[in-house]
C-alpha positions as CSV (number, residue, x, y, z in Angstrom):
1,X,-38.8,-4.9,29.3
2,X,-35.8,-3.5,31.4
3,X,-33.1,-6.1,32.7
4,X,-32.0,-5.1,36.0
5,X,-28.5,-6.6,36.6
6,X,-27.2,-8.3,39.8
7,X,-25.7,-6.5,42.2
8,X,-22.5,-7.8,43.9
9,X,-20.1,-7.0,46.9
10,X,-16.0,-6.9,46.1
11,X,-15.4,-10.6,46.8
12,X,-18.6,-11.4,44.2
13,X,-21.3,-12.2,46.6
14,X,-24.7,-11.6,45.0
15,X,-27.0,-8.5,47.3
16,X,-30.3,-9.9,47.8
17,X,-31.0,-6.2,48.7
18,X,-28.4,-3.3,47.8
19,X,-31.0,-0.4,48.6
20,X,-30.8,-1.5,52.3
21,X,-28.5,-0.4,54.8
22,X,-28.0,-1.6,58.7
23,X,-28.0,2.3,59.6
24,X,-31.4,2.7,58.2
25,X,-32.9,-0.4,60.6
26,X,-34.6,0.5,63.9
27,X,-33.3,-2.7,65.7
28,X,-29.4,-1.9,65.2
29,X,-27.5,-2.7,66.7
30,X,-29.0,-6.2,66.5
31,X,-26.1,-8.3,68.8
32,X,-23.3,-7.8,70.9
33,X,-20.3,-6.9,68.9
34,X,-22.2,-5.6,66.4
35,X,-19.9,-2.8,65.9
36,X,-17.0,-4.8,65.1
37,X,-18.3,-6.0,62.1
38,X,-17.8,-4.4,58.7
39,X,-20.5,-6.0,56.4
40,X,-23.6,-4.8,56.3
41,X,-26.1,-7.5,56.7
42,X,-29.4,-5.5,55.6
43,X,-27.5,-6.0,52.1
44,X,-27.2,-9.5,52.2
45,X,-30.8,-10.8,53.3
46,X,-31.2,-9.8,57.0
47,X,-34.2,-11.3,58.4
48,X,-34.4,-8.7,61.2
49,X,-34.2,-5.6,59.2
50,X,-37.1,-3.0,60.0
51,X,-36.5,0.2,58.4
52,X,-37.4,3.4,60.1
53,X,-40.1,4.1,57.0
């Protein structure tokens, strides 16, 4: 049995999805301001996320 290992950002908060990106999602930008922002919430758990597959 493999062990995959967590997968973290820089400041140690754990990816609930690192294969995920906000510039693979057909609903970006998903709010206003969106492009202000530098995390990328696909990452993290977005419950909005649709990828283009």
């Amino acid at each position: 049995m493999k062990i995959i290992g967590i997968q973290k950002d820089r400041f140690g908060v754990k990816l609930k999805y690192p294969n995920r990106s906000c510039k693979d999602c057909i609903k970006r930008p998903c709010f206003k301001g969106f492009n202000l922002c530098v995390s990328d919430f696909a990452k993290y758990g977005c419950i909005y996320y649709k990828d283009h597959k």
